[in-house]
C-alpha positions as CSV (number, residue, x, y, z in Angstrom):
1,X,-38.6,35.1,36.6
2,X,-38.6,32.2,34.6
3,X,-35.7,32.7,32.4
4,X,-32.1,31.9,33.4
5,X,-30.2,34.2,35.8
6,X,-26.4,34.0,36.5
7,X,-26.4,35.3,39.3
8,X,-27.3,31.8,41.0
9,X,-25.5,29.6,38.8
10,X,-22.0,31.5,37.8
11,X,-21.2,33.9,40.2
12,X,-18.0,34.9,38.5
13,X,-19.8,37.0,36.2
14,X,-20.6,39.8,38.9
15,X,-16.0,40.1,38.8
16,X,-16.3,40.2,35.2
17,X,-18.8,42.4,34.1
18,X,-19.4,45.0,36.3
19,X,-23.5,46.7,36.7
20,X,-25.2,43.3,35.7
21,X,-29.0,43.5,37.1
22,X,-29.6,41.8,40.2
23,X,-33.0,40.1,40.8
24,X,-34.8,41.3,44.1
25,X,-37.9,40.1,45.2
26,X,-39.1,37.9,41.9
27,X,-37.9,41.1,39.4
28,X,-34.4,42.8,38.2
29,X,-33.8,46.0,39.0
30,X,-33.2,48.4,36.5
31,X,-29.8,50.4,36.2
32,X,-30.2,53.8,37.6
33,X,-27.7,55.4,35.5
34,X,-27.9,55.9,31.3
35,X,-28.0,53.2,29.0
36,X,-27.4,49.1,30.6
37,X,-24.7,50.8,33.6
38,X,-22.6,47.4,32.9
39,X,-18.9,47.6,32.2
40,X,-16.0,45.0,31.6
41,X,-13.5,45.0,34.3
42,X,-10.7,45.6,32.2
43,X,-8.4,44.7,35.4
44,X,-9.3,41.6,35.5
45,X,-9.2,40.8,32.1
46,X,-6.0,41.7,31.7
47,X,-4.4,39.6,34.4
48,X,-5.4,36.8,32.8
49,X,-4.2,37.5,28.6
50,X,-5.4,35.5,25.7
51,X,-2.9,32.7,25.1
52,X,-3.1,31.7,21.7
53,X,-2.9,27.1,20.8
54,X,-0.7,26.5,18.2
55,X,-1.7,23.6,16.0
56,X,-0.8,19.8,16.6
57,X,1.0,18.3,14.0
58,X,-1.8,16.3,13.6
59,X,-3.8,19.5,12.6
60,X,-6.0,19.7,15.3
């Protein structure tokens, strides 16, 4: 595989995404269910909520 896999650099992204493809043996395995077979965990995401930045007075 010569393209970029996650699964060696960011590890987090097996807890946020659940189903990514896992490389085994030089190849990704393909999902056995219908369609990717990834899903978000919603659990997770929701313990940490979006927490919108006001702006500065500056304006940045």
């Amino acid at each position: 595989i010569q393209e970029y896999h996650a699964e060696f650099y960011e590890p987090h992204y097996f807890e946020v995404i659940e189903g990514l493809p896992r490389q085994k043996e030089g190849y990704v395995e393909l999902p056995s269910g219908p369609g990717l077979g990834i899903r978000l965990n919603e659990e997770l995401m929701n313990s940490h909520p979006y927490l919108p930045l006001g702006v500065s007075e500056r304006g940045i």
